[in-house]
TORKOLMAR-37304 format. One record per atom (N, C-alpha, C, O): residue number from 1; residue in three letters; atom name; x, y, z. Coordinates in nm, 3 decimals, decimal comma, always signed. Example, Ala and Ser with C-alpha at 12.3 -4.5 7.8 and 13.67 -1.06 7.14 Angstrom:
! TORKOLMAR-37304
- 1	ALA	N	+1,319	-0,569	+0,780
- 1	ALA	CA	+1,230	-0,450	+0,780
- 1	ALA	C	+1,320	-0,330	+0,780
- 1	ALA	O	+1,424	-0,332	+0,846
- 2	SER	N	+1,285	-0,225	+0,708
- 2	SER	CA	+1,367	-0,106	+0,714
- 2	SER	C	+1,290	+0,003	+0,787
- 2	SER	O	+1,341	+0,114	+0,804
//
This chain:
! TORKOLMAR-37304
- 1	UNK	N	-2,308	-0,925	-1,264
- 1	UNK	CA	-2,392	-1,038	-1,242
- 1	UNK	C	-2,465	-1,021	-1,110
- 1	UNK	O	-2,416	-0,953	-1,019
- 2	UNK	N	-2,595	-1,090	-1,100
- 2	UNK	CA	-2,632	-1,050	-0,974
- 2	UNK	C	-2,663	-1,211	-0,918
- 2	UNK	O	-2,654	-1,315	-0,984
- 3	UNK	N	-2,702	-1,195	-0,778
- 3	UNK	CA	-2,678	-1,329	-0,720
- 3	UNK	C	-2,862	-1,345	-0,686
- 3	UNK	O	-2,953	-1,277	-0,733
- 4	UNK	N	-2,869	-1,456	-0,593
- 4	UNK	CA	-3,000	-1,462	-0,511
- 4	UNK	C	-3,068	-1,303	-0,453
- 4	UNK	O	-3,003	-1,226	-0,382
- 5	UNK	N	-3,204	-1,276	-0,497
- 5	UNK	CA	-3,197	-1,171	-0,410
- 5	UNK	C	-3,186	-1,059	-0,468
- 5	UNK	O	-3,219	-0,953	-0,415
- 6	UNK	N	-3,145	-1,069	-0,568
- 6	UNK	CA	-3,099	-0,937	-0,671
- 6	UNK	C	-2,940	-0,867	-0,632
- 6	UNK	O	-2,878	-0,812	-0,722
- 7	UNK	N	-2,892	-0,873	-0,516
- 7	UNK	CA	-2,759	-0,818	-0,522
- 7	UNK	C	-2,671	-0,898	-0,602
- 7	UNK	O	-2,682	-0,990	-0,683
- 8	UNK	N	-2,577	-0,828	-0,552
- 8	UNK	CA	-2,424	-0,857	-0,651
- 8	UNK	C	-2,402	-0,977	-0,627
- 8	UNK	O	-2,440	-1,013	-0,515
- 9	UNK	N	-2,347	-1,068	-0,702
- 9	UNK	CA	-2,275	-1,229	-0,654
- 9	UNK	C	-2,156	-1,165	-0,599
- 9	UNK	O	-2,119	-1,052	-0,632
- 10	UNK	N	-2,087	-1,251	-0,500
- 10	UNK	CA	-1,981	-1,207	-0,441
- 10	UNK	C	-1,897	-1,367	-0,448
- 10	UNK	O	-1,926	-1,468	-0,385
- 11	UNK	N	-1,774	-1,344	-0,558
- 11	UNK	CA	-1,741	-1,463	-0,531
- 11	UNK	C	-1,669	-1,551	-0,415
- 11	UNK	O	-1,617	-1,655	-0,456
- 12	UNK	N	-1,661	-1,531	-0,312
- 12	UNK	CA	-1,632	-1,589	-0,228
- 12	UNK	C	-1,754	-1,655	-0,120
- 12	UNK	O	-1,735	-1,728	-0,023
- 13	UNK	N	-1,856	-1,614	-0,161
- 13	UNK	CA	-1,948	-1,714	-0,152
- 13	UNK	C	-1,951	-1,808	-0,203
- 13	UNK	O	-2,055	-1,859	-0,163
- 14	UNK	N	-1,893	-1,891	-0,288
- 14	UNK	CA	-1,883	-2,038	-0,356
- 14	UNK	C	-1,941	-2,008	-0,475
- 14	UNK	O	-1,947	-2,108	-0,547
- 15	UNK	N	-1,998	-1,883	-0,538
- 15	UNK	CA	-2,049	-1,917	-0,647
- 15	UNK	C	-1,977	-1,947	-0,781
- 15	UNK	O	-1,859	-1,914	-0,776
- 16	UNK	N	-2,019	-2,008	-0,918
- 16	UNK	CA	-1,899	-2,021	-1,010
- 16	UNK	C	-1,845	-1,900	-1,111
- 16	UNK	O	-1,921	-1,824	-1,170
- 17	UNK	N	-1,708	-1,895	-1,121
- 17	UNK	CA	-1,733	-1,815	-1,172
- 17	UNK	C	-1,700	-1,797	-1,350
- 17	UNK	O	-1,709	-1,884	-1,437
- 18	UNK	N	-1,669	-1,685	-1,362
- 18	UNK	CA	-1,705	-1,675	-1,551
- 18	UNK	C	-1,668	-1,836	-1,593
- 18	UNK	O	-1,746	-1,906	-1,657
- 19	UNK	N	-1,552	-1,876	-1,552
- 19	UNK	CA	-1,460	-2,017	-1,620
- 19	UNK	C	-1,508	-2,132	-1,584
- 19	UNK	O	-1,457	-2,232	-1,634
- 20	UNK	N	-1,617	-2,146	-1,488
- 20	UNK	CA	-1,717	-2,217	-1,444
- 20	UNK	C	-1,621	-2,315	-1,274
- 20	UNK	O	-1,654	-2,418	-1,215
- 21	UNK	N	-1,509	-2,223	-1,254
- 21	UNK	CA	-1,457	-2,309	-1,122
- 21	UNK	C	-1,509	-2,262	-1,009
- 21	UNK	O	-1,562	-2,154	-0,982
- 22	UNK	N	-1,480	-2,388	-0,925
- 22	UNK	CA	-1,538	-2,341	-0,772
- 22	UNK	C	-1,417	-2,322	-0,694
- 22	UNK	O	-1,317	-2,394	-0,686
- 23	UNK	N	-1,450	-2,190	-0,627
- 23	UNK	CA	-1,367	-2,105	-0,564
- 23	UNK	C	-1,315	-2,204	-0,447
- 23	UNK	O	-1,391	-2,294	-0,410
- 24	UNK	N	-1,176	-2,188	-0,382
- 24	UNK	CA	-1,128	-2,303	-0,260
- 24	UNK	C	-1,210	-2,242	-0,162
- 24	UNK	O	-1,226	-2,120	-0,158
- 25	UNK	N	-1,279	-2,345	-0,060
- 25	UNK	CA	-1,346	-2,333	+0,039
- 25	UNK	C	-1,244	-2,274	+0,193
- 25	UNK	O	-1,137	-2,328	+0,220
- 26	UNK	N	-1,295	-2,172	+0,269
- 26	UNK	CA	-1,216	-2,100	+0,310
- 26	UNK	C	-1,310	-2,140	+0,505
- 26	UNK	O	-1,428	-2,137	+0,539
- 27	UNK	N	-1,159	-2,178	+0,596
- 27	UNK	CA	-1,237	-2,224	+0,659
- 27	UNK	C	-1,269	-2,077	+0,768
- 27	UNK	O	-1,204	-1,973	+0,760
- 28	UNK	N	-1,377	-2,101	+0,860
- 28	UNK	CA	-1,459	-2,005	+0,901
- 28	UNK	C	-1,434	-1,945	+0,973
- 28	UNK	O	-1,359	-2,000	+1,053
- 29	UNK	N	-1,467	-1,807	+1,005
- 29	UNK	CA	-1,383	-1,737	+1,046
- 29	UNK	C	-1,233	-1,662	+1,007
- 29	UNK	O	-1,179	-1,584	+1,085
- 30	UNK	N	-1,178	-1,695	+0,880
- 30	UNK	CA	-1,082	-1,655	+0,813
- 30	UNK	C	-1,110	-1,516	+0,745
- 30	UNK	O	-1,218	-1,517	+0,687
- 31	UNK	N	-1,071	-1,449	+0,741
- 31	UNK	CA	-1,049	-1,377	+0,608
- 31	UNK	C	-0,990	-1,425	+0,463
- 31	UNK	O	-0,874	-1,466	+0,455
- 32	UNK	N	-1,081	-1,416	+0,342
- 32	UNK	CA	-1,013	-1,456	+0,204
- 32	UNK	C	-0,903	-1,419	+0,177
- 32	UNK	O	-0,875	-1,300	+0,161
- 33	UNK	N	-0,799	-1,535	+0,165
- 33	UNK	CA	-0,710	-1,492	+0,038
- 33	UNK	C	-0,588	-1,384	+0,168
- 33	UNK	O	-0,520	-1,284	+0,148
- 34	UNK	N	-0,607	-1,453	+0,269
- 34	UNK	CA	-0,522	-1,385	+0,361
- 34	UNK	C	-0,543	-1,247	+0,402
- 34	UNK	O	-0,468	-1,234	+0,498
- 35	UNK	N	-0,590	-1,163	+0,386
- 35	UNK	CA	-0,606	-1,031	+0,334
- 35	UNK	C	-0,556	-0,970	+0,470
- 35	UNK	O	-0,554	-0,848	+0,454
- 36	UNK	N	-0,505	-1,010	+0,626
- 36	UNK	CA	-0,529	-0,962	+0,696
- 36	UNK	C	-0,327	-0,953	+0,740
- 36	UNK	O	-0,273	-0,882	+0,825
- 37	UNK	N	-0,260	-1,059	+0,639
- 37	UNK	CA	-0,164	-1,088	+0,642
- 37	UNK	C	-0,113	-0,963	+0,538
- 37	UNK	O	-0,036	-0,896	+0,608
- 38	UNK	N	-0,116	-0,932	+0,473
- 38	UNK	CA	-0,096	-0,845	+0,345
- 38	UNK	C	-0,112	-0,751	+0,371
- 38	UNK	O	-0,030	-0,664	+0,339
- 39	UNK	N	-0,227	-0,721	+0,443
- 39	UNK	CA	-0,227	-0,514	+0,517
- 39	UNK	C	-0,085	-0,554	+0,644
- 39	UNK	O	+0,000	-0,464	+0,635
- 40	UNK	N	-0,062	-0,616	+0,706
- 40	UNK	CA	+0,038	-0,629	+0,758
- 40	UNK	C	+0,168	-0,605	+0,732
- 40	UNK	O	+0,241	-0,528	+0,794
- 41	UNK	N	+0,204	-0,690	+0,617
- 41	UNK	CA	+0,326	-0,689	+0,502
- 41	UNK	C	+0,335	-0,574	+0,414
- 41	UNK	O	+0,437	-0,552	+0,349
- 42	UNK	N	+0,231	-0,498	+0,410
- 42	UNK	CA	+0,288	-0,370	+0,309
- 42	UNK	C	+0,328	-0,258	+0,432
- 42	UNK	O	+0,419	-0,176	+0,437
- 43	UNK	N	+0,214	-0,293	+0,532
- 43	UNK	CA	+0,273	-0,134	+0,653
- 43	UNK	C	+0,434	-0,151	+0,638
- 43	UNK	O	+0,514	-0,063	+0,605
- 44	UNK	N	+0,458	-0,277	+0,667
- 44	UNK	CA	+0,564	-0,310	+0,735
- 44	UNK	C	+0,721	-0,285	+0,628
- 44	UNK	O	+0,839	-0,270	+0,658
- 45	UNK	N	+0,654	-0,291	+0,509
- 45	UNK	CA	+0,750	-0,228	+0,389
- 45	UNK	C	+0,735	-0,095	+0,384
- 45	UNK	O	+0,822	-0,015	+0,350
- 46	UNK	N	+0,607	-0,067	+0,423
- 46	UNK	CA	+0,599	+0,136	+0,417
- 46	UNK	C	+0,689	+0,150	+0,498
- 46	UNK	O	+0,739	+0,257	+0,463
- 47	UNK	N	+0,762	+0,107	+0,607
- 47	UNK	CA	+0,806	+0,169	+0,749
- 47	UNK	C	+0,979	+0,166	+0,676
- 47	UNK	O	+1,070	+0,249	+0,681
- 48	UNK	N	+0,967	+0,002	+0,599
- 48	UNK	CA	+1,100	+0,028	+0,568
- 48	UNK	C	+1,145	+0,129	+0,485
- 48	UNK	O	+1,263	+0,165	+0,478
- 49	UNK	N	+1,062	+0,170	+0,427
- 49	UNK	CA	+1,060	+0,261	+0,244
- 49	UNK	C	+1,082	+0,349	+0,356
- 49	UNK	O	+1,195	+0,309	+0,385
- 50	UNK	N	+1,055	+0,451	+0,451
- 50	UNK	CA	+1,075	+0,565	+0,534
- 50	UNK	C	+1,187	+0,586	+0,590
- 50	UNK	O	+1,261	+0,685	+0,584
- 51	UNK	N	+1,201	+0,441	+0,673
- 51	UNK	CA	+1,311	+0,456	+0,749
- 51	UNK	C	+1,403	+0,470	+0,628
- 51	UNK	O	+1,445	+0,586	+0,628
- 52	UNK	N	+1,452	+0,402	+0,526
- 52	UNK	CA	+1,560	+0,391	+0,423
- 52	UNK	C	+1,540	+0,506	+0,333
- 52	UNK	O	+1,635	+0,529	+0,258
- 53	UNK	N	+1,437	+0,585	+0,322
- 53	UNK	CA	+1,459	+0,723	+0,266
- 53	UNK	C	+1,499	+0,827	+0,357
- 53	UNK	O	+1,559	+0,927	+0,318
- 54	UNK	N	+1,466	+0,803	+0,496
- 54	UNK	CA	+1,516	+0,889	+0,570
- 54	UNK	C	+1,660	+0,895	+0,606
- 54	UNK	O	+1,720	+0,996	+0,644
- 55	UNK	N	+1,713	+0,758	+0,586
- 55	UNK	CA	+1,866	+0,726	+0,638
- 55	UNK	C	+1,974	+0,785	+0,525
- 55	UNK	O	+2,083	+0,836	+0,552
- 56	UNK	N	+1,924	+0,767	+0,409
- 56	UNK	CA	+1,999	+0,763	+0,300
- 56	UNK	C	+2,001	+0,867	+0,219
- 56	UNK	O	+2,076	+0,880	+0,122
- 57	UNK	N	+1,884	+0,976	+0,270
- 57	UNK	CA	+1,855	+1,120	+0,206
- 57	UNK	C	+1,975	+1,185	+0,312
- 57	UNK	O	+2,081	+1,239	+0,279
- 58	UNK	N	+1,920	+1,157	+0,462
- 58	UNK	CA	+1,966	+1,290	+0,511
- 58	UNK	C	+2,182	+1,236	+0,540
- 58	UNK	O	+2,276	+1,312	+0,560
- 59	UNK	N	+2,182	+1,073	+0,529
- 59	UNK	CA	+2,371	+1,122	+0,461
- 59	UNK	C	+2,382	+1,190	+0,330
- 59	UNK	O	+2,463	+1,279	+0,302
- 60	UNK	N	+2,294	+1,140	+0,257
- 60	UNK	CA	+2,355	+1,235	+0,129
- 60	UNK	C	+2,332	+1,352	+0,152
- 60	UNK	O	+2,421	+1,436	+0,142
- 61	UNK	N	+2,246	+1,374	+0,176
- 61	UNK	CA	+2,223	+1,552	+0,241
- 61	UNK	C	+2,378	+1,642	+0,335
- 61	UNK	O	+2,438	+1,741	+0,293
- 62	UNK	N	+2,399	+1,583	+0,436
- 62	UNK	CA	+2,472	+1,564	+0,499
- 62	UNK	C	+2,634	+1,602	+0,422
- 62	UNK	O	+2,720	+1,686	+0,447
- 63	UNK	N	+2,623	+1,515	+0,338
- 63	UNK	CA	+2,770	+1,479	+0,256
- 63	UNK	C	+2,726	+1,587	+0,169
- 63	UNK	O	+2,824	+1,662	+0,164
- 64	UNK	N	+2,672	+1,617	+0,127
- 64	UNK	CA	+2,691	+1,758	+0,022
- 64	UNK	C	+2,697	+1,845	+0,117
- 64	UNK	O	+2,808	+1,896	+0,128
- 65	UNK	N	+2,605	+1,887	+0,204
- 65	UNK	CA	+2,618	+2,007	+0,307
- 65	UNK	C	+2,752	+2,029	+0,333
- 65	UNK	O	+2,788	+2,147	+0,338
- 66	UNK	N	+2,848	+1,928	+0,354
- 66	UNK	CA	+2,961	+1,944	+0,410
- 66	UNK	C	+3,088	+1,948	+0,332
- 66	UNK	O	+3,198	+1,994	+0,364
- 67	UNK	N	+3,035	+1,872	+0,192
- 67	UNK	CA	+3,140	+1,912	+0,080
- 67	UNK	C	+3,134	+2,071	+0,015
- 67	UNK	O	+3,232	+2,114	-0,045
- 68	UNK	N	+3,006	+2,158	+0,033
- 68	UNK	CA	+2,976	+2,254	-0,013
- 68	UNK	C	+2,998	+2,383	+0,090
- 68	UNK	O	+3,054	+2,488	+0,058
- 69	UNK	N	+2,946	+2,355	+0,207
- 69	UNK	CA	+2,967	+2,458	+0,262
- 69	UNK	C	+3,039	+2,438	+0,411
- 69	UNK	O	+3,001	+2,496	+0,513
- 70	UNK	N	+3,137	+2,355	+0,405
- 70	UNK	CA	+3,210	+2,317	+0,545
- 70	UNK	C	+3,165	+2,219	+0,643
- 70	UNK	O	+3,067	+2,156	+0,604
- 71	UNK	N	+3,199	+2,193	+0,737
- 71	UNK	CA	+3,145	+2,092	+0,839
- 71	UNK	C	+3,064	+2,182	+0,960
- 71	UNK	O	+3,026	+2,150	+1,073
- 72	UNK	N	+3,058	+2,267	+0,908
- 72	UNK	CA	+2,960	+2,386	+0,991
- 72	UNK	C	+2,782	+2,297	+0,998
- 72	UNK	O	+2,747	+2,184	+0,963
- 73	UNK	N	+2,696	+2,431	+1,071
- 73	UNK	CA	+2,591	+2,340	+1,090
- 73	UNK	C	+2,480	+2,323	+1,036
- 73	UNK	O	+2,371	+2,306	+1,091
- 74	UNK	N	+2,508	+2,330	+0,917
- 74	UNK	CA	+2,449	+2,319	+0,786
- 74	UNK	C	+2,381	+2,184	+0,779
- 74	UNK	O	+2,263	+2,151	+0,770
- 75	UNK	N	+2,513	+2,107	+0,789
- 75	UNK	CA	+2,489	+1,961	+0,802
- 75	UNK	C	+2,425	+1,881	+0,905
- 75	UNK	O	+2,415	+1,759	+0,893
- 76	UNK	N	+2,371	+1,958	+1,028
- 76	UNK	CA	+2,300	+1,892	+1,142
- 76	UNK	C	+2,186	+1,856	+1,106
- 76	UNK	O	+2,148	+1,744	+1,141
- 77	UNK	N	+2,113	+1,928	+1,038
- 77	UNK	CA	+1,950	+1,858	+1,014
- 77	UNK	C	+1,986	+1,759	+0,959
- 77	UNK	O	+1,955	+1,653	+1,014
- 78	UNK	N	+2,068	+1,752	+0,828
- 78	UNK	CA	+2,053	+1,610	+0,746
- 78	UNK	C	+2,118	+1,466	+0,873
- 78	UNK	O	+2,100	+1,348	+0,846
- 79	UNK	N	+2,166	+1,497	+0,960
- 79	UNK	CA	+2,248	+1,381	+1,028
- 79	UNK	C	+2,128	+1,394	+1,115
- 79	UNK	O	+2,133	+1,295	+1,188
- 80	UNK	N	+1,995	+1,481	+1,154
- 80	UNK	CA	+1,895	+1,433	+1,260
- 80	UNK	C	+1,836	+1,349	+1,181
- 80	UNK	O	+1,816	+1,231	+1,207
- 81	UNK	N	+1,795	+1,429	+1,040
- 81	UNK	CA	+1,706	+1,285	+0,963
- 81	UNK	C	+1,765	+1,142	+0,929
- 81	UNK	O	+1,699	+1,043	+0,900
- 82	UNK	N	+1,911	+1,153	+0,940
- 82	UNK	CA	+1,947	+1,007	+0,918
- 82	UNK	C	+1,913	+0,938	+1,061
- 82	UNK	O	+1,867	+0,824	+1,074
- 83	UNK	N	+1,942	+1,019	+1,157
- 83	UNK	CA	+1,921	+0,932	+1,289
- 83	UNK	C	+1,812	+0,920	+1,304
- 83	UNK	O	+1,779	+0,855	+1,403
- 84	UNK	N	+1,732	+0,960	+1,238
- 84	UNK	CA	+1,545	+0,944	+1,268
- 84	UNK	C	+1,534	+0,819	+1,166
- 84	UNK	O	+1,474	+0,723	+1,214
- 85	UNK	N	+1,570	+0,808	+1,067
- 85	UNK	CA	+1,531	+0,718	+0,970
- 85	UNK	C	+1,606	+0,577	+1,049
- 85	UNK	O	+1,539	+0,476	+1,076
- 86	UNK	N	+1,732	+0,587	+1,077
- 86	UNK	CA	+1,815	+0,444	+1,149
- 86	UNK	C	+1,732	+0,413	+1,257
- 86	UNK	O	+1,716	+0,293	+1,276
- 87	UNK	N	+1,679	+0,486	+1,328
- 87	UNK	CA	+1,580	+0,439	+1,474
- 87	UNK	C	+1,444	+0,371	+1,408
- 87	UNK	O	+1,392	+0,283	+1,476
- 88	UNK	N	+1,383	+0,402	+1,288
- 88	UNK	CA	+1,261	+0,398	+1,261
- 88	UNK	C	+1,310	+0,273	+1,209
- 88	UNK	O	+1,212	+0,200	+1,215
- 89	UNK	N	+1,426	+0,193	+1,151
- 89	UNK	CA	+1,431	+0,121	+1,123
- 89	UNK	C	+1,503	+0,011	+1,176
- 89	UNK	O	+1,533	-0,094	+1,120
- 90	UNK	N	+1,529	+0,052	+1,295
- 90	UNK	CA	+1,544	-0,050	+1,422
- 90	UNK	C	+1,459	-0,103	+1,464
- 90	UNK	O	+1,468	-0,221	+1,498
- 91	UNK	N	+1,316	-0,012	+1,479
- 91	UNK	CA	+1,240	-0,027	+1,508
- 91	UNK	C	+1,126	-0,126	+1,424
- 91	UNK	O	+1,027	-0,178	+1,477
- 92	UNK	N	+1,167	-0,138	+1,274
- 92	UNK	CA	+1,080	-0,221	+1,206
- 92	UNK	C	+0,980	-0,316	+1,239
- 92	UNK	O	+0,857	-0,316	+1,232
- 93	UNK	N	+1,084	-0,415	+1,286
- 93	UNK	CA	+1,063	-0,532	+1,322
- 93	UNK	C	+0,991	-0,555	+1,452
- 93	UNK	O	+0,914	-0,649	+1,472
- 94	UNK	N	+1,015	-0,482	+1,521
- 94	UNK	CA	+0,944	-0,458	+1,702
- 94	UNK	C	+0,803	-0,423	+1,649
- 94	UNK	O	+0,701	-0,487	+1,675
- 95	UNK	N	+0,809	-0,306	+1,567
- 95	UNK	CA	+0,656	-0,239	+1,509
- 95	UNK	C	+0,568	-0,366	+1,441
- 95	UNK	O	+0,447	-0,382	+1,457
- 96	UNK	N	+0,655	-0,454	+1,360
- 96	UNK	CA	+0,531	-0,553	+1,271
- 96	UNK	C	+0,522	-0,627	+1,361
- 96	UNK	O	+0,413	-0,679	+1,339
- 97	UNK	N	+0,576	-0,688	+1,486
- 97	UNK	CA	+0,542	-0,781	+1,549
- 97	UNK	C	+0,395	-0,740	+1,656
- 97	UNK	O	+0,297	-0,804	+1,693
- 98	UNK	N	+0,444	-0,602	+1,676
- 98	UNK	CA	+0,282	-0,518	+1,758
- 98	UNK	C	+0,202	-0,519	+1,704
- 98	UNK	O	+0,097	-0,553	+1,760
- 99	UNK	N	+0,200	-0,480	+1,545
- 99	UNK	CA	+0,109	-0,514	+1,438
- 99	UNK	C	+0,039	-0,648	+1,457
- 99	UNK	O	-0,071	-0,654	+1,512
- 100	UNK	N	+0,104	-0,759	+1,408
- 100	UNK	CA	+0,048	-0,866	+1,388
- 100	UNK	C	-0,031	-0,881	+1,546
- 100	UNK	O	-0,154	-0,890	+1,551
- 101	UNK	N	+0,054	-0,882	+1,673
- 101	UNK	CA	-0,053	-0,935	+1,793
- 101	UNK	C	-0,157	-0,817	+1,780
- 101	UNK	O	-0,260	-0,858	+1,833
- 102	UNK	N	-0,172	-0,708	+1,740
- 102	UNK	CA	-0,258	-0,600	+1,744
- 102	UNK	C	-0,392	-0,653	+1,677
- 102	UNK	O	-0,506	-0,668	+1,721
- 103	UNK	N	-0,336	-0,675	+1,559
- 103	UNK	CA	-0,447	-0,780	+1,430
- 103	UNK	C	-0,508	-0,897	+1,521
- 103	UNK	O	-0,623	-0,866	+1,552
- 104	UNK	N	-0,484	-0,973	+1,554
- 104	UNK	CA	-0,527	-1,075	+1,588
- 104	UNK	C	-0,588	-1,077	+1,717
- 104	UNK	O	-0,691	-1,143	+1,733
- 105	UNK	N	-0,529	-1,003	+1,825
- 105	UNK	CA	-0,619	-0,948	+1,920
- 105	UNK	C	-0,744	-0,878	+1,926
- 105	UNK	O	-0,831	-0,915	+2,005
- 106	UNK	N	-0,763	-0,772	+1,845
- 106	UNK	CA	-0,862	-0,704	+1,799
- 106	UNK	C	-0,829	-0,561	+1,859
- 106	UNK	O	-0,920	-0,479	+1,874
- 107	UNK	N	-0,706	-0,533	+1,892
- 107	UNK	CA	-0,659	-0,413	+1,946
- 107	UNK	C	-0,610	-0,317	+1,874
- 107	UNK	O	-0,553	-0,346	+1,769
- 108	UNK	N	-0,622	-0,201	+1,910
- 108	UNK	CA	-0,597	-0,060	+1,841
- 108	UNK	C	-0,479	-0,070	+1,859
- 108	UNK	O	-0,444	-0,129	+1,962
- 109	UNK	N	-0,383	-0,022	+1,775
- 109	UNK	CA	-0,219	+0,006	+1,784
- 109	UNK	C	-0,184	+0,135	+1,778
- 109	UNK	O	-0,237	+0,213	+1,698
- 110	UNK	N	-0,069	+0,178	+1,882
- 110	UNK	CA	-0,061	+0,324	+1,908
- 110	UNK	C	+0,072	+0,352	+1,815
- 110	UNK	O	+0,138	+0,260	+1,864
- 111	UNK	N	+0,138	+0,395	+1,744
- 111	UNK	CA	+0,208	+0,438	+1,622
- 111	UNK	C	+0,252	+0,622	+1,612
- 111	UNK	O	+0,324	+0,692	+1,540
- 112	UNK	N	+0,180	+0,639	+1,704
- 112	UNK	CA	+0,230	+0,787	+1,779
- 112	UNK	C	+0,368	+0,820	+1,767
- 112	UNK	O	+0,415	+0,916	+1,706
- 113	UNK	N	+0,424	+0,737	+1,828
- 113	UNK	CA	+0,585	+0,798	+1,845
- 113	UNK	C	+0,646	+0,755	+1,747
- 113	UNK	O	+0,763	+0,793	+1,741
- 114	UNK	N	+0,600	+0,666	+1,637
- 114	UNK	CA	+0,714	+0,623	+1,520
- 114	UNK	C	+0,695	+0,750	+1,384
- 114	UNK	O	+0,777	+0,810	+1,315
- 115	UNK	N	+0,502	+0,752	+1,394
- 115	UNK	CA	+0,495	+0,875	+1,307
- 115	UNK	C	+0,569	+1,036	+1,322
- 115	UNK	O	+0,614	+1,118	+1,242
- 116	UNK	N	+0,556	+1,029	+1,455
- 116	UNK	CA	+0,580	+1,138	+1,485
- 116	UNK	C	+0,790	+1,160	+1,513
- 116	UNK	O	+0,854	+1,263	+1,536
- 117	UNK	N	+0,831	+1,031	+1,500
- 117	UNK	CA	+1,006	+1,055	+1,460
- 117	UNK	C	+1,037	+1,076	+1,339
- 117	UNK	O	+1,122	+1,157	+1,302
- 118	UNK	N	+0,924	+0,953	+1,219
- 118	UNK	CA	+0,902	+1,040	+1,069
- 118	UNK	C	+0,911	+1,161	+1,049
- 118	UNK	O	+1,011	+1,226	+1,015
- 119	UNK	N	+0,798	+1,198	+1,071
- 119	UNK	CA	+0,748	+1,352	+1,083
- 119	UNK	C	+0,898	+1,434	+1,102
- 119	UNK	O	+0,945	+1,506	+1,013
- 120	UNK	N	+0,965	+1,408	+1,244
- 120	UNK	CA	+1,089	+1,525	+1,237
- 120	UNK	C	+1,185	+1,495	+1,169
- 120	UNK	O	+1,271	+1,580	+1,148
- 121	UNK	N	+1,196	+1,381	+1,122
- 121	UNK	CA	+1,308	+1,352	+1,049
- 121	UNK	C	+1,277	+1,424	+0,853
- 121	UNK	O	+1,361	+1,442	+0,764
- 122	UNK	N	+1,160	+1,443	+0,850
- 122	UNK	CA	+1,110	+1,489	+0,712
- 122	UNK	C	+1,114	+1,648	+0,744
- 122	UNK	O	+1,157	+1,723	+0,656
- 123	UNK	N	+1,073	+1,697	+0,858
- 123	UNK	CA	+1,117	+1,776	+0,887
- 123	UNK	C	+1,253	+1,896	+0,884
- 123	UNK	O	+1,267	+2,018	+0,891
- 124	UNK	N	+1,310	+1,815	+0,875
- 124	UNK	CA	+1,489	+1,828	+0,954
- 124	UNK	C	+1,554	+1,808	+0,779
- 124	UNK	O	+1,630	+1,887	+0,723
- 125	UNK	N	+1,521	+1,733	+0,745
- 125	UNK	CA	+1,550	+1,697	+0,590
- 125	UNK	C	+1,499	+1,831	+0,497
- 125	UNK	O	+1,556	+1,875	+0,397
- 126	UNK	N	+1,361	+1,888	+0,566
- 126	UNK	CA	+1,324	+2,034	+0,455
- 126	UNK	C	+1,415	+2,156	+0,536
- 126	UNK	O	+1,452	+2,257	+0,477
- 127	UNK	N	+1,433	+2,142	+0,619
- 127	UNK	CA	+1,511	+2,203	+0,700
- 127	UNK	C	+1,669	+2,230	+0,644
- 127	UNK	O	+1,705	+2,346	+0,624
- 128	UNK	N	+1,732	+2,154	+0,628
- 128	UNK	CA	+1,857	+2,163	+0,584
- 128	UNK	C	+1,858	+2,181	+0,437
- 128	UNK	O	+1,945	+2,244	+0,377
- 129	UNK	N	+1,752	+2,118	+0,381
- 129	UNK	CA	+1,751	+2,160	+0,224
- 129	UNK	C	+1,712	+2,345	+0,202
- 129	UNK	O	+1,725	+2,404	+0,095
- 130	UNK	N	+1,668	+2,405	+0,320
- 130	UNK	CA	+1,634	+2,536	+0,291
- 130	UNK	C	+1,735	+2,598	+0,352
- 130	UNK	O	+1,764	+2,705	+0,299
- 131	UNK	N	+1,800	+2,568	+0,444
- 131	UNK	CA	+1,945	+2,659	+0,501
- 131	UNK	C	+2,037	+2,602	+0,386
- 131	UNK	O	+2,123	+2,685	+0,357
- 132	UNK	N	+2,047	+2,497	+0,318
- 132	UNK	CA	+2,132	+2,489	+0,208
- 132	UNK	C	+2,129	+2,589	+0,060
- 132	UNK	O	+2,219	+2,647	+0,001
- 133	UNK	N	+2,022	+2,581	+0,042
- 133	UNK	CA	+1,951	+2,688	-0,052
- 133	UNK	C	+1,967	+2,811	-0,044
- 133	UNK	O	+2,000	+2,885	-0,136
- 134	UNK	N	+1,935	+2,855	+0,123
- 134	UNK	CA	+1,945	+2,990	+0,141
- 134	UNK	C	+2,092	+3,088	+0,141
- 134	UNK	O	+2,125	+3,205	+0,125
- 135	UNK	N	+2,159	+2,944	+0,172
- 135	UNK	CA	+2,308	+2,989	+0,219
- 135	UNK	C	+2,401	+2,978	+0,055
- 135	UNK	O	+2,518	+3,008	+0,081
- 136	UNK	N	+2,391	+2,957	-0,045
- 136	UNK	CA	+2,383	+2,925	-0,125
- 136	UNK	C	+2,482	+3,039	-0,207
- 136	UNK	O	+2,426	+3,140	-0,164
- 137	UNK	N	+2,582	+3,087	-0,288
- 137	UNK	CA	+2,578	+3,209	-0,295
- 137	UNK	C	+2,511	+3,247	-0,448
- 137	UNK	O	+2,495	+3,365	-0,481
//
């Protein structure tokens, strides 16, 4: 459909739409439909989905390394990635709260050091999965 003008109608301009309702009036300065709340709420589940794959890969990692081939140091990478994943998820909550004042301030957020404990903990996790492999008989 196109609007005034020939472009696209955009419904959050008030126009009606297919069902003939009028869209809730959104006061100014907002973003629709929250949208600014929701990029917030999924980072903030990505961080958990990481931290909790990282915690829970590298014990199980860990626990086989050590049922399979001794308490030797086989098993150290998988216990760095669990400790990378438990920090990242200590950290959750500290991170969405920087988030949100970040959002609303209009400030850049620095995420440097959380990516980059990811990073070794995914690391450390391919790490022990290839000295497990290799050692393997």
């Amino acid at each position: 459909m196109r609007g005034p003008g020939g472009g696209p109608r955009n419904p959050a301009d008030g126009a009606r739409g297919s069902a003939g309702e009028q869209p809730e009036e959104e006061a100014e300065g907002t973003a629709p439909w929250g949208a600014e709340g929701l990029h917030s709420e999924r980072t903030l589940l990505a961080w958990i989905r990481t931290g909790t794959a990282l915690a829970a890969g590298g014990l199980g990692g860990a626990g086989v390394a050590a049922r399979h081939m001794g308490s030797g140091p086989a098993a150290l990478p998988f216990v760095l990635a669990a400790l990378c994943g438990a920090v990242l998820l200590a950290r959750t909550h500290l991170r969405h709260r920087r988030l949100e004042s970040a959002l609303h301030e209009g400030k850049p957020l620095d995420v440097r050091a959380d990516a980059l404990l990811a990073w070794l903990g995914v690391l450390a996790v391919v790490a022990g999965a290839a000295a497990f492999v290799l050692a393997a008989p």
